[in-house]
mmCIF file of the C-alpha atoms, coordinates in Angstrom:
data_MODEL
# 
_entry.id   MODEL 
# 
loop_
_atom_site.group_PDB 
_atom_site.id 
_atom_site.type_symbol 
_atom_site.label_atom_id 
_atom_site.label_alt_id 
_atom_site.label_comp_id 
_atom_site.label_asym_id 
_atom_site.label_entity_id 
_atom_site.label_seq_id 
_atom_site.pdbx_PDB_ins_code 
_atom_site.Cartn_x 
_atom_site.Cartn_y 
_atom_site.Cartn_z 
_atom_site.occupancy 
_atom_site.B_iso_or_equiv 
_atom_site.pdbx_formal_charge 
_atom_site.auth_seq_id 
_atom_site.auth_comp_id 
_atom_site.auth_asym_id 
_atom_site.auth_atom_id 
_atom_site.pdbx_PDB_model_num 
ATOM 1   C CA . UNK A 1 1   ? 143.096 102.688 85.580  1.00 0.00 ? 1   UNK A CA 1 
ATOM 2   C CA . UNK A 1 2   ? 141.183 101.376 88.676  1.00 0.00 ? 2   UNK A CA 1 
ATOM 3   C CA . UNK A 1 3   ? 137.698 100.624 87.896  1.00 0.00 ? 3   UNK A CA 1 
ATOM 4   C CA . UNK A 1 4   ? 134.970 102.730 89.239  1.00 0.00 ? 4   UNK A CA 1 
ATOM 5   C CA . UNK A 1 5   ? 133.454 101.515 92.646  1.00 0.00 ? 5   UNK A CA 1 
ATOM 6   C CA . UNK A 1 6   ? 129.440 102.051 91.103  1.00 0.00 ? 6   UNK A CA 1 
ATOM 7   C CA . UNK A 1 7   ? 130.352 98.960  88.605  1.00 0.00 ? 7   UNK A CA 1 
ATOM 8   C CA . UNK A 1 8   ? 129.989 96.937  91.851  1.00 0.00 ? 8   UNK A CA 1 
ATOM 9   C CA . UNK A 1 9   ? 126.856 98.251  93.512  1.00 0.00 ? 9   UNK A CA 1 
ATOM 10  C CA . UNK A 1 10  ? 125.206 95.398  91.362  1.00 0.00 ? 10  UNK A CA 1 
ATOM 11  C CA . UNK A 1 11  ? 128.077 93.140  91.759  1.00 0.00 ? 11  UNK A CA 1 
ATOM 12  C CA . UNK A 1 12  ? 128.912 93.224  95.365  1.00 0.00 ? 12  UNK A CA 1 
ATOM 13  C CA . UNK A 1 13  ? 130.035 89.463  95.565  1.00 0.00 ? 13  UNK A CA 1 
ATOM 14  C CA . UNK A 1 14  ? 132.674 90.162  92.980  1.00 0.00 ? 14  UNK A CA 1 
ATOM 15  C CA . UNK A 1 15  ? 134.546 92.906  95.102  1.00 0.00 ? 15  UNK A CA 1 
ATOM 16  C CA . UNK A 1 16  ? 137.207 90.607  96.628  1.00 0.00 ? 16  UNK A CA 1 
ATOM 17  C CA . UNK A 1 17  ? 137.354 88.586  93.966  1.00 0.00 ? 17  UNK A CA 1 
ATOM 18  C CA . UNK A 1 18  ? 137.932 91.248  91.198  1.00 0.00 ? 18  UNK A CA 1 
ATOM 19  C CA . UNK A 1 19  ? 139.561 94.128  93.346  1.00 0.00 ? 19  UNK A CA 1 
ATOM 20  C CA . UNK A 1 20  ? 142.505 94.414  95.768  1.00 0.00 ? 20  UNK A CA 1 
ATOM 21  C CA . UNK A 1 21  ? 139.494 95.082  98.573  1.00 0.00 ? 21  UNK A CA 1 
ATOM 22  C CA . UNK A 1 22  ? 139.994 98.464  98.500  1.00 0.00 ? 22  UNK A CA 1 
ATOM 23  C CA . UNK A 1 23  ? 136.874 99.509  96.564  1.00 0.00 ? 23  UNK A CA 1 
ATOM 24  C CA . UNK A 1 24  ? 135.412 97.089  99.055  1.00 0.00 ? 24  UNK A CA 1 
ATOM 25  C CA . UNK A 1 25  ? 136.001 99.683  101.683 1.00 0.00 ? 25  UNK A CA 1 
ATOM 26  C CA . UNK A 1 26  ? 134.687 102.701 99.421  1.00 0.00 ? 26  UNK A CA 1 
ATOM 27  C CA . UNK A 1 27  ? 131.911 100.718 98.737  1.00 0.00 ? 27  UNK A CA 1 
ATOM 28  C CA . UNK A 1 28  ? 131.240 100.496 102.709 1.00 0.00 ? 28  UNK A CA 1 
ATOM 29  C CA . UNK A 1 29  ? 132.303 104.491 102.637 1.00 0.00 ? 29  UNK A CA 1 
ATOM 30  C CA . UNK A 1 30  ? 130.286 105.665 99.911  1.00 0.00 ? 30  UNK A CA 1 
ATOM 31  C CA . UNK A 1 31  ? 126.698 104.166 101.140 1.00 0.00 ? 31  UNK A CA 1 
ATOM 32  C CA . UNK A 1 32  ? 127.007 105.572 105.262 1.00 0.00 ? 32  UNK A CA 1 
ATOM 33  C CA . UNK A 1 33  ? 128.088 109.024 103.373 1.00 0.00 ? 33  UNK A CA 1 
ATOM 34  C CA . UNK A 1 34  ? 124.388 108.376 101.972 1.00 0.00 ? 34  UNK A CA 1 
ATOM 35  C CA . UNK A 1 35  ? 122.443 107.206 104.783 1.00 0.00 ? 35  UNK A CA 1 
ATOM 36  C CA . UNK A 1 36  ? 124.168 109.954 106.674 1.00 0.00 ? 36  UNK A CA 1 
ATOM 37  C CA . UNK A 1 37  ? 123.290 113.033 104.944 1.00 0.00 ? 37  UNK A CA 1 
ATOM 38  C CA . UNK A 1 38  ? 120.108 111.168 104.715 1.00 0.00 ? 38  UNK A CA 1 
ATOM 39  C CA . UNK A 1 39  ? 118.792 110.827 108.282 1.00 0.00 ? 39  UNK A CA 1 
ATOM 40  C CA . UNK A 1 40  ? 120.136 114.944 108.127 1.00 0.00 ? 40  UNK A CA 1 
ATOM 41  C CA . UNK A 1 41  ? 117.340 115.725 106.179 1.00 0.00 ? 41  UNK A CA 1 
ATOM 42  C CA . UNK A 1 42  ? 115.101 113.914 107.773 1.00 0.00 ? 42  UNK A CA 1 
ATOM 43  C CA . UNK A 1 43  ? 115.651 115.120 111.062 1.00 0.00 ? 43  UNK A CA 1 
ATOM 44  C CA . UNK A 1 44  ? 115.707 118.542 109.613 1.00 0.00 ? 44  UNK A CA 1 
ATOM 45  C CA . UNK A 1 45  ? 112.601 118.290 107.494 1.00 0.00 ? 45  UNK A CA 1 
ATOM 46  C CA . UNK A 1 46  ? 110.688 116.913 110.088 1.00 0.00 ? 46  UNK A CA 1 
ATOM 47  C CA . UNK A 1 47  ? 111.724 119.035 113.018 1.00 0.00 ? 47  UNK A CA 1 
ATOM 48  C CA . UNK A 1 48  ? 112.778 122.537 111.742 1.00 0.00 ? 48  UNK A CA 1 
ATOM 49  C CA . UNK A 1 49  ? 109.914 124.877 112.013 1.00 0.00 ? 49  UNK A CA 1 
ATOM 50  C CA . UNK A 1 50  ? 112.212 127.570 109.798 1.00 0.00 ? 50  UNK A CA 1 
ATOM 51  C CA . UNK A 1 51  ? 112.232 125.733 106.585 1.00 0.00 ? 51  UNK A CA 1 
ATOM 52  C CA . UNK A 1 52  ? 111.063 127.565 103.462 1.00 0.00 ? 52  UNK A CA 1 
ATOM 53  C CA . UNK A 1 53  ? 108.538 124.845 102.030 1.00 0.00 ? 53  UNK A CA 1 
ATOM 54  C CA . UNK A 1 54  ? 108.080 126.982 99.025  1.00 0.00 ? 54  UNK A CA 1 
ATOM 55  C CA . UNK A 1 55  ? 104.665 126.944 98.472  1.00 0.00 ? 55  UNK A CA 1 
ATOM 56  C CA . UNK A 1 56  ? 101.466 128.861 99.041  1.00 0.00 ? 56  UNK A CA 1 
ATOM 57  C CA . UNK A 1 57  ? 99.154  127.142 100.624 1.00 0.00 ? 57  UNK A CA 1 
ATOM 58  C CA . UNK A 1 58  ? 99.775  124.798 103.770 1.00 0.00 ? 58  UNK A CA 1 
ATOM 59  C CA . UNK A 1 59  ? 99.032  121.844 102.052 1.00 0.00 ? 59  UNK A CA 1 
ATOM 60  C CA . UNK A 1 60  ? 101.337 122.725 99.280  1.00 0.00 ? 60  UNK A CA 1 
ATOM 61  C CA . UNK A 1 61  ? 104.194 122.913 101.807 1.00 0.00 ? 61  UNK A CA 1 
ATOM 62  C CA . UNK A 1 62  ? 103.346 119.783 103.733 1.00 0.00 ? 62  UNK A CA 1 
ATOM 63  C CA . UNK A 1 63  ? 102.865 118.086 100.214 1.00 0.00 ? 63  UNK A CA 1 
ATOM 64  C CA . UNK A 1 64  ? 106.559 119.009 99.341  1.00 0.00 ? 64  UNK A CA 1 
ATOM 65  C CA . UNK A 1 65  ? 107.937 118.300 103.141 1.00 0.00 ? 65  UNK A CA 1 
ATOM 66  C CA . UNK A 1 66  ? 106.614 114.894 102.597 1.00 0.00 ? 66  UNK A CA 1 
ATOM 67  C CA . UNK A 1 67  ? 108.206 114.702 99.154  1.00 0.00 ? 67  UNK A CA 1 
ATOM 68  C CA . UNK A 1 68  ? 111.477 115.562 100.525 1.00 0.00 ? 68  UNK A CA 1 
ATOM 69  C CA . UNK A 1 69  ? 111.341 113.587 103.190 1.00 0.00 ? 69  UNK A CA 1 
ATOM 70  C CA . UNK A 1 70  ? 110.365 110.716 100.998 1.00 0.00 ? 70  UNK A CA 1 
ATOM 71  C CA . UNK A 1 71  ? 113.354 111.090 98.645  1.00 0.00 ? 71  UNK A CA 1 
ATOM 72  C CA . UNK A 1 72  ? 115.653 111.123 101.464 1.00 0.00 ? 72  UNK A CA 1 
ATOM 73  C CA . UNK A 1 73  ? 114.443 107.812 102.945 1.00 0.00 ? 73  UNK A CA 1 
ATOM 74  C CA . UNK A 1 74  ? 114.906 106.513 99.342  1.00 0.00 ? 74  UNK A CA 1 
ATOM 75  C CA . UNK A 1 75  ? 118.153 106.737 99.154  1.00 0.00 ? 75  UNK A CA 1 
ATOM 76  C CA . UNK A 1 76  ? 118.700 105.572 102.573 1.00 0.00 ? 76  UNK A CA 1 
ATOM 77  C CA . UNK A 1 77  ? 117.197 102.663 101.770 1.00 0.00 ? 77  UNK A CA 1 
ATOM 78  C CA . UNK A 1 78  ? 118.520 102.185 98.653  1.00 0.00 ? 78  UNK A CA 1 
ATOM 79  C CA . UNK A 1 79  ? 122.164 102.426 100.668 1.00 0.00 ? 79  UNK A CA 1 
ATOM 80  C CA . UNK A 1 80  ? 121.365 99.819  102.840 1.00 0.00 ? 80  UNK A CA 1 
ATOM 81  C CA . UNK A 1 81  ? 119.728 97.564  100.133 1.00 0.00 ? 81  UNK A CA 1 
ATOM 82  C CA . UNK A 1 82  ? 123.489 97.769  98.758  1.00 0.00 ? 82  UNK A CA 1 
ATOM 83  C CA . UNK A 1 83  ? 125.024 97.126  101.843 1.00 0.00 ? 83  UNK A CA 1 
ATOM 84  C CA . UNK A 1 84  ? 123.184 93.910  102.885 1.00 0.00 ? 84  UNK A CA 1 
ATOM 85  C CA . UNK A 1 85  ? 123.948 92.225  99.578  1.00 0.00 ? 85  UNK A CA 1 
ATOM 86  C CA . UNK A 1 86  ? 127.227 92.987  100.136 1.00 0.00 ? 86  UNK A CA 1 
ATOM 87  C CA . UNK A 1 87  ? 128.206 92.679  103.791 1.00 0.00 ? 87  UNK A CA 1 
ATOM 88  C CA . UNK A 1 88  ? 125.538 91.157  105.240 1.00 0.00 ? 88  UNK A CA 1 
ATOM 89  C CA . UNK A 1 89  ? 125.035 92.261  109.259 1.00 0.00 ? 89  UNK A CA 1 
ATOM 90  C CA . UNK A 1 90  ? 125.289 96.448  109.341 1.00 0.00 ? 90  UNK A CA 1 
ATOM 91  C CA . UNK A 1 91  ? 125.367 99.062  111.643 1.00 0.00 ? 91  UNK A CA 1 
ATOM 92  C CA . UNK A 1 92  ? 121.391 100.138 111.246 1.00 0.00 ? 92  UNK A CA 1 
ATOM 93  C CA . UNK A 1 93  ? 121.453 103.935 111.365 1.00 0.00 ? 93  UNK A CA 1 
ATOM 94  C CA . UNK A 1 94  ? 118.107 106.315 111.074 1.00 0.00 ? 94  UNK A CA 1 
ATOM 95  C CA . UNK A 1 95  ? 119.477 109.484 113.133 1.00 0.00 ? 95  UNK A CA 1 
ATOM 96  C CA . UNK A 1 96  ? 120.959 112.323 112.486 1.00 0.00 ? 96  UNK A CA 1 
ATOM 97  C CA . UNK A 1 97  ? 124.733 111.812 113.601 1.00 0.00 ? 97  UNK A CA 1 
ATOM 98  C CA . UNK A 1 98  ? 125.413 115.123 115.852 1.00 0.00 ? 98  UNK A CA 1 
ATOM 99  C CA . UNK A 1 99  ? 128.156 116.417 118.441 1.00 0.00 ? 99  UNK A CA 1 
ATOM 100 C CA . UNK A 1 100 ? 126.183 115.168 121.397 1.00 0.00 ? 100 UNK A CA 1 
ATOM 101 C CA . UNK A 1 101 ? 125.482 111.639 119.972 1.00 0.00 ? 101 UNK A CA 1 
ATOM 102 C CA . UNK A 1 102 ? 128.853 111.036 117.449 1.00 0.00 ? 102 UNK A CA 1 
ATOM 103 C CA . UNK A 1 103 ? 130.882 107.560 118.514 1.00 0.00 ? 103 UNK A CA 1 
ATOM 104 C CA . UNK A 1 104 ? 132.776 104.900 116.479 1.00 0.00 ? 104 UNK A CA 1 
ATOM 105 C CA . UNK A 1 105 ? 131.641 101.804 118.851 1.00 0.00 ? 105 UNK A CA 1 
ATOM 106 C CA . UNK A 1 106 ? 129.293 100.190 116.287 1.00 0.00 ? 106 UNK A CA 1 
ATOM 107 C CA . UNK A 1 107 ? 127.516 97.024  116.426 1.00 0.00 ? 107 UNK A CA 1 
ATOM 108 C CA . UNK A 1 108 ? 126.521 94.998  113.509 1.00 0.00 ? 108 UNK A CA 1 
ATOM 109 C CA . UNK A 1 109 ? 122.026 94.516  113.409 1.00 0.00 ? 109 UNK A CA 1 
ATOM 110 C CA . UNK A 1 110 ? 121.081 91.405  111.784 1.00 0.00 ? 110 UNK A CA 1 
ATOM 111 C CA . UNK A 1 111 ? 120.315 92.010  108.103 1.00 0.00 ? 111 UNK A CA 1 
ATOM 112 C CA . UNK A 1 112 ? 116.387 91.105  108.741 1.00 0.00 ? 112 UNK A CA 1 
ATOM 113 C CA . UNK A 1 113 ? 115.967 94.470  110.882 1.00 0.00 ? 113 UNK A CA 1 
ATOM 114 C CA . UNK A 1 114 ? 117.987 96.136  108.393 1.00 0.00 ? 114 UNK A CA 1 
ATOM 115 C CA . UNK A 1 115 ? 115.162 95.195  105.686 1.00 0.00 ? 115 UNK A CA 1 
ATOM 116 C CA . UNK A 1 116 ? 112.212 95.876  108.051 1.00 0.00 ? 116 UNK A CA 1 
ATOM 117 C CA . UNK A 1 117 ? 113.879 99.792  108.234 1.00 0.00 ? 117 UNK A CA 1 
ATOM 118 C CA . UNK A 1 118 ? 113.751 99.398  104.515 1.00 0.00 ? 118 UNK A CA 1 
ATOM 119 C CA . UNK A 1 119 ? 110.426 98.547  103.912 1.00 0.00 ? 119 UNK A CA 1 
ATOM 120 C CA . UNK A 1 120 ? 109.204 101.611 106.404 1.00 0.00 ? 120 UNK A CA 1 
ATOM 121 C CA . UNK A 1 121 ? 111.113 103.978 104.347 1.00 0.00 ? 121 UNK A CA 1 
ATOM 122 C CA . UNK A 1 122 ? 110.131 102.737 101.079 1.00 0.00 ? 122 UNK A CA 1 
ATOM 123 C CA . UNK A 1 123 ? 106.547 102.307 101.787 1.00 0.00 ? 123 UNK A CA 1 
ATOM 124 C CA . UNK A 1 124 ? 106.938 106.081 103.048 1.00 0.00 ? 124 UNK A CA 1 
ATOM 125 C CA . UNK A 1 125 ? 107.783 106.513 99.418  1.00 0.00 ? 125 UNK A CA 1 
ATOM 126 C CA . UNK A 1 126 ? 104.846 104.739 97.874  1.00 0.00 ? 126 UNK A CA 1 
ATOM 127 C CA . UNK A 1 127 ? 102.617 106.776 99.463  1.00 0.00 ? 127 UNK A CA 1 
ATOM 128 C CA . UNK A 1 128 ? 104.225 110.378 99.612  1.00 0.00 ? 128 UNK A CA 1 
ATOM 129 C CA . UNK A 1 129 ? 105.762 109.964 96.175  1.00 0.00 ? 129 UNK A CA 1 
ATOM 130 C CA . UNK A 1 130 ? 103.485 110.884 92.754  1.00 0.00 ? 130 UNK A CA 1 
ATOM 131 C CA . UNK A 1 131 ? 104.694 107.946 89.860  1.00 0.00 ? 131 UNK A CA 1 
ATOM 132 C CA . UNK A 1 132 ? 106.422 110.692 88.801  1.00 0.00 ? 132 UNK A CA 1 
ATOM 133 C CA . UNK A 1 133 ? 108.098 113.268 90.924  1.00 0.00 ? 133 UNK A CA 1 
ATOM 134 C CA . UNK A 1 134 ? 109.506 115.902 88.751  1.00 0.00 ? 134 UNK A CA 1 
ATOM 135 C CA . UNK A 1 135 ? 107.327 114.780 85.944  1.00 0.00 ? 135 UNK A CA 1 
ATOM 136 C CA . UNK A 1 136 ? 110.126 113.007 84.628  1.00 0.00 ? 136 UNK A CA 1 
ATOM 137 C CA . UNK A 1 137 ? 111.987 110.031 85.888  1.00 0.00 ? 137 UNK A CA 1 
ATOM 138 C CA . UNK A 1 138 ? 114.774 111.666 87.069  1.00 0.00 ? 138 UNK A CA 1 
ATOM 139 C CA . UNK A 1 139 ? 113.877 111.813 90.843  1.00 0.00 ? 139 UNK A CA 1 
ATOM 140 C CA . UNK A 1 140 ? 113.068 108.901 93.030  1.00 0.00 ? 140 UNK A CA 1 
ATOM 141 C CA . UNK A 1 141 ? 109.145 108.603 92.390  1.00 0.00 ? 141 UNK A CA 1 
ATOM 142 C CA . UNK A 1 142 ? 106.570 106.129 93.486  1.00 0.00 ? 142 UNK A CA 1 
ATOM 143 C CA . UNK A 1 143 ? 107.613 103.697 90.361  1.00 0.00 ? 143 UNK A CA 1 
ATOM 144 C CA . UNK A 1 144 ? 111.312 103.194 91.861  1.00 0.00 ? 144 UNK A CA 1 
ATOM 145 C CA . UNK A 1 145 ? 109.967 103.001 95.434  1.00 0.00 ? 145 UNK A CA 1 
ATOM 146 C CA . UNK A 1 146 ? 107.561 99.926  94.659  1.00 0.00 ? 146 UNK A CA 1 
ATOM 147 C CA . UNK A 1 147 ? 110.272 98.324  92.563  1.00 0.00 ? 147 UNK A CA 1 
ATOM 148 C CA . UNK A 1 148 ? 112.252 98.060  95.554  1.00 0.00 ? 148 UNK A CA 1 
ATOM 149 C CA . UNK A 1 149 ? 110.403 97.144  98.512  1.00 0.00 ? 149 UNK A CA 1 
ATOM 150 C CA . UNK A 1 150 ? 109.083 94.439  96.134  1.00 0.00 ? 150 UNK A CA 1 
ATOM 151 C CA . UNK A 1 151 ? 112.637 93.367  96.072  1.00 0.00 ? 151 UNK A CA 1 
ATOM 152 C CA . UNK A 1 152 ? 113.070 93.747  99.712  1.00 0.00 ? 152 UNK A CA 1 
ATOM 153 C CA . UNK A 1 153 ? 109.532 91.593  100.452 1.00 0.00 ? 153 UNK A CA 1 
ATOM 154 C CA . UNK A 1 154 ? 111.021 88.860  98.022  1.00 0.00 ? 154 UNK A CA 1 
ATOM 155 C CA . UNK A 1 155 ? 114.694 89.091  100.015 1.00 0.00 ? 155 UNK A CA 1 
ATOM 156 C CA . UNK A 1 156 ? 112.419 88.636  102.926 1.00 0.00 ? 156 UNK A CA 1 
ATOM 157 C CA . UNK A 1 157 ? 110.559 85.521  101.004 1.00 0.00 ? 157 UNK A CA 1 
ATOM 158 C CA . UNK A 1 158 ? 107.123 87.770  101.554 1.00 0.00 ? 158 UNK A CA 1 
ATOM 159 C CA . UNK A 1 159 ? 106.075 86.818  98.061  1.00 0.00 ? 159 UNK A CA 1 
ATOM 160 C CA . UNK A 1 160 ? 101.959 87.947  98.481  1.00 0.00 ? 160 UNK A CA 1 
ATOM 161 C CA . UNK A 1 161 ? 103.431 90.994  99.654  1.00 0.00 ? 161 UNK A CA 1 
ATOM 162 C CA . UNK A 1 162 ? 105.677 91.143  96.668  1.00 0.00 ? 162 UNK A CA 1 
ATOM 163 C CA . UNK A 1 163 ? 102.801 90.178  94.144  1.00 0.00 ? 163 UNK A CA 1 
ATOM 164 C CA . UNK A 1 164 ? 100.771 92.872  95.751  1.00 0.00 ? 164 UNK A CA 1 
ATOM 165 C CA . UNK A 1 165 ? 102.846 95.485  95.092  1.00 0.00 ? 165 UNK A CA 1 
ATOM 166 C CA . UNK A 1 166 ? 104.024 94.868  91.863  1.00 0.00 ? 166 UNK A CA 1 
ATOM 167 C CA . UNK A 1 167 ? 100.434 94.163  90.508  1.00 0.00 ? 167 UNK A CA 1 
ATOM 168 C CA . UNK A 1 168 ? 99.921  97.840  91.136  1.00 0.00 ? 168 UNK A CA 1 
ATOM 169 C CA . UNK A 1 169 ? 103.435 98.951  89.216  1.00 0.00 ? 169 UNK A CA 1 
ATOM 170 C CA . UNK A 1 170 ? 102.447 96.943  86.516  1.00 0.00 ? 170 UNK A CA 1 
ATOM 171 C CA . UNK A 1 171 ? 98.945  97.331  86.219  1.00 0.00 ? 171 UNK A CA 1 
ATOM 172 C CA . UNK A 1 172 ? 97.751  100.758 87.710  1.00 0.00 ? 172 UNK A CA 1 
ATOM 173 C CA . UNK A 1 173 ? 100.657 103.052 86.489  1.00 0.00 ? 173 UNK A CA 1 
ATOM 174 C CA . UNK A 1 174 ? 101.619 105.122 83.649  1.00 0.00 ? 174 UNK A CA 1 
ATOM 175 C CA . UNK A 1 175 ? 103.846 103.095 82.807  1.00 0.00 ? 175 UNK A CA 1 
ATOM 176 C CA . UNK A 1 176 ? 104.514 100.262 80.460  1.00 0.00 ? 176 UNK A CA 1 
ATOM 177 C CA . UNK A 1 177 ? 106.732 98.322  78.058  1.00 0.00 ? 177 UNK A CA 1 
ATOM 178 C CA . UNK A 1 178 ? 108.151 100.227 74.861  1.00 0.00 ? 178 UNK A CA 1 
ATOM 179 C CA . UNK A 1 179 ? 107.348 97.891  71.979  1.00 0.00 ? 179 UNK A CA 1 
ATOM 180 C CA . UNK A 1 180 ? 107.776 100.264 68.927  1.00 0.00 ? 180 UNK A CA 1 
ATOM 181 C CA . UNK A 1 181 ? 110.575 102.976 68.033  1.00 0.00 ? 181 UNK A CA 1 
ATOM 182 C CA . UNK A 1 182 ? 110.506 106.395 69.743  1.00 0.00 ? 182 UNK A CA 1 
ATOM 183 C CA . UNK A 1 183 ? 113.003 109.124 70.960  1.00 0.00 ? 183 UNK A CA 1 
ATOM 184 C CA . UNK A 1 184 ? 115.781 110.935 69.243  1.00 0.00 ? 184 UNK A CA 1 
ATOM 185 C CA . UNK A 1 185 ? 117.330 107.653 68.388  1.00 0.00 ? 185 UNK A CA 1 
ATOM 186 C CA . UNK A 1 186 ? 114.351 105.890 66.431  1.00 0.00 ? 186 UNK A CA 1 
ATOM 187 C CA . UNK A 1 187 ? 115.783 107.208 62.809  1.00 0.00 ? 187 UNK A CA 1 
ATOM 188 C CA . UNK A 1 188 ? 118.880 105.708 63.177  1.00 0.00 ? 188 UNK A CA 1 
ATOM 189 C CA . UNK A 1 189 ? 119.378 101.818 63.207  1.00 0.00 ? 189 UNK A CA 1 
ATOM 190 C CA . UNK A 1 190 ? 117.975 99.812  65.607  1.00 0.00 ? 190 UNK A CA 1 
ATOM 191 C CA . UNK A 1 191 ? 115.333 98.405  67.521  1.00 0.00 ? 191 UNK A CA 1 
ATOM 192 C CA . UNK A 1 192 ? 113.390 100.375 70.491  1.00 0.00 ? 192 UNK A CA 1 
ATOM 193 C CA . UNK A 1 193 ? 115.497 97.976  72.802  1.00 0.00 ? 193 UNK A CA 1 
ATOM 194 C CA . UNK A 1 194 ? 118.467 100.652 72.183  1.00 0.00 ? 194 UNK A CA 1 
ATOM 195 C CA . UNK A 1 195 ? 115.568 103.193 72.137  1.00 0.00 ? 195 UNK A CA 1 
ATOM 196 C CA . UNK A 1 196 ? 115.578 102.613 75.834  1.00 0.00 ? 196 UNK A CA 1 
ATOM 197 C CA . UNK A 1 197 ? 119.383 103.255 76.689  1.00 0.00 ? 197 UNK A CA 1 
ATOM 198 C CA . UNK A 1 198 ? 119.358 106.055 74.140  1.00 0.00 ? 198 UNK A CA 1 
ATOM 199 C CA . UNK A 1 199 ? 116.062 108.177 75.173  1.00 0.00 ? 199 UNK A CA 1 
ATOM 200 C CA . UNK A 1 200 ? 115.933 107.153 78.812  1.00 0.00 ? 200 UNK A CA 1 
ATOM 201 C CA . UNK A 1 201 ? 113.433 109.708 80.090  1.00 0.00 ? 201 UNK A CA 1 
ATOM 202 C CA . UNK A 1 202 ? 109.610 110.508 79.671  1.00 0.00 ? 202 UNK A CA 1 
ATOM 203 C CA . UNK A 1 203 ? 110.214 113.432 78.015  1.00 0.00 ? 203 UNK A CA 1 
ATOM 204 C CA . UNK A 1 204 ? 111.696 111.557 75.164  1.00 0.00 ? 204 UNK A CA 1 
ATOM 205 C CA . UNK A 1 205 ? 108.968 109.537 75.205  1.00 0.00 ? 205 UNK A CA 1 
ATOM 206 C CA . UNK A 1 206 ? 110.193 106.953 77.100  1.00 0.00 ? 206 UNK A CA 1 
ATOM 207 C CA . UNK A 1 207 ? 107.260 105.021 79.556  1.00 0.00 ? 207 UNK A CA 1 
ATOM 208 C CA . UNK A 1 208 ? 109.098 101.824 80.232  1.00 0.00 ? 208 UNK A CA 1 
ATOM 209 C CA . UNK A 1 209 ? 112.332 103.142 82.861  1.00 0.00 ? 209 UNK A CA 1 
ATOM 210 C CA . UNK A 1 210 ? 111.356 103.510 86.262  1.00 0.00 ? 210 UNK A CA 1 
ATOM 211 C CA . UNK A 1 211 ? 114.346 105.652 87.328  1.00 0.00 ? 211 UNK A CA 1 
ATOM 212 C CA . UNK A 1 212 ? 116.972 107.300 85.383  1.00 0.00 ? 212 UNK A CA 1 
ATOM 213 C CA . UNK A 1 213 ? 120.290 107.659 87.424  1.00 0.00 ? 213 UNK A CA 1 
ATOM 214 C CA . UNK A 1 214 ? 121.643 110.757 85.917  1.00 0.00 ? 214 UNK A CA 1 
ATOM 215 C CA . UNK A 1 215 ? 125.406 110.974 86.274  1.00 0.00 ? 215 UNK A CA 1 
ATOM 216 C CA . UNK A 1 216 ? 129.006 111.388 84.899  1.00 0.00 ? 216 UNK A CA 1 
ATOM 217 C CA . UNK A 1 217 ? 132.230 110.099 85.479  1.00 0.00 ? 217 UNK A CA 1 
ATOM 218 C CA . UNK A 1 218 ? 135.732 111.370 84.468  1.00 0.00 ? 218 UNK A CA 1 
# 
């Protein structure tokens, strides 16, 4: 059976050379579907008076229009972070595609703008994202966010900026490395290394994962 294209969002210079290229092009696919219904929800969030905020008080609803906002530009981010490791030069995209500005005549922007539109979204989510979003570590959250523009700023060989903001993950956060058993796992065999895999949240008492990716595959 063909191999799933998410083995090779951490692999990307192994596409050609382990594939017939055509997870090479879902690859490409997969992370504009992303960025697209991304830059939807920012436009919308940002410019549609008529959206429910659910909340009582103003700042409640501004609170959770920036959070939404915030998780949006995550992922958008987090698209093209994929997509410069793995093509290099992309089409930089941060509006909503509509009928009045749809066209297919693309130009490739050099991967260092690419990473400056990264940074501004995931600083965005430093500072509109709580370390954890849902209370768990199932939502992109302030943790994730640092973890990756740190990455960008080191791409970028902006090490101080780098340091900076991973002296504040590391030091100033709730969390921390597991170094004793915990989670559903601990009274089976094992070590709390495989406590990690096995209890990945917080609510299992997990404080060492940043992010938990919650999916399936058939």
């Amino acid at each position: 059976s063909r191999i799933s294209t998410a083995r090779w969002f951490n692999w990307p210079n192994m596409i050609v050379q382990d594939t017939d290229g055509e997870v090479f092009s879902e690859t490409f696919s997969n992370m504009y579907t992303i960025i697209n219904v991304s830059n939807m929800i920012i436009n919308r969030a940002e410019n549609d008076p008529d959206v429910d905020w659910e909340a009582a008080t103003a700042e409640g609803r501004e609170a959770h229009r920036q959070s939404i906002i915030a998780q949006a530009r995550f992922f958008r981010a987090w698209a093209y972070r994929h997509l410069t490791y793995a093509y290099g030069d992309v089409p930089l995209s941060l509006d909503e595609i509509t009928g009045s500005n749809y066209r297919t005549n693309w130009n490739r922007d050099p991967v260092e703008k690419v990473r400056e539109a990264m940074i501004d979204d995931f600083r965005y989510c430093v500072e509109h994202l709580d370390w954890r979003t849902d209370g768990n570590n199932t939502k992109p959250n302030r943790a994730i966010a640092s973890h990756y523009l740190a990455e960008t700023y080191l791409a970028m060989s902006r090490y101080g900026e780098a340091v900076a903001v991973l002296r504040e993950l590391c030091e100033n956060s709730p969390y921390h490395l597991m170094t004793a058993r915990f989670g559903s796992n601990a009274a089976n065999p094992g070590n709390c290394f495989i406590d990690i895999f096995r209890s990945p949240l917080y609510t299992e008492g997990n404080y060492e994962v940043l992010y938990s990716f919650l999916n399936g595959e058939v």
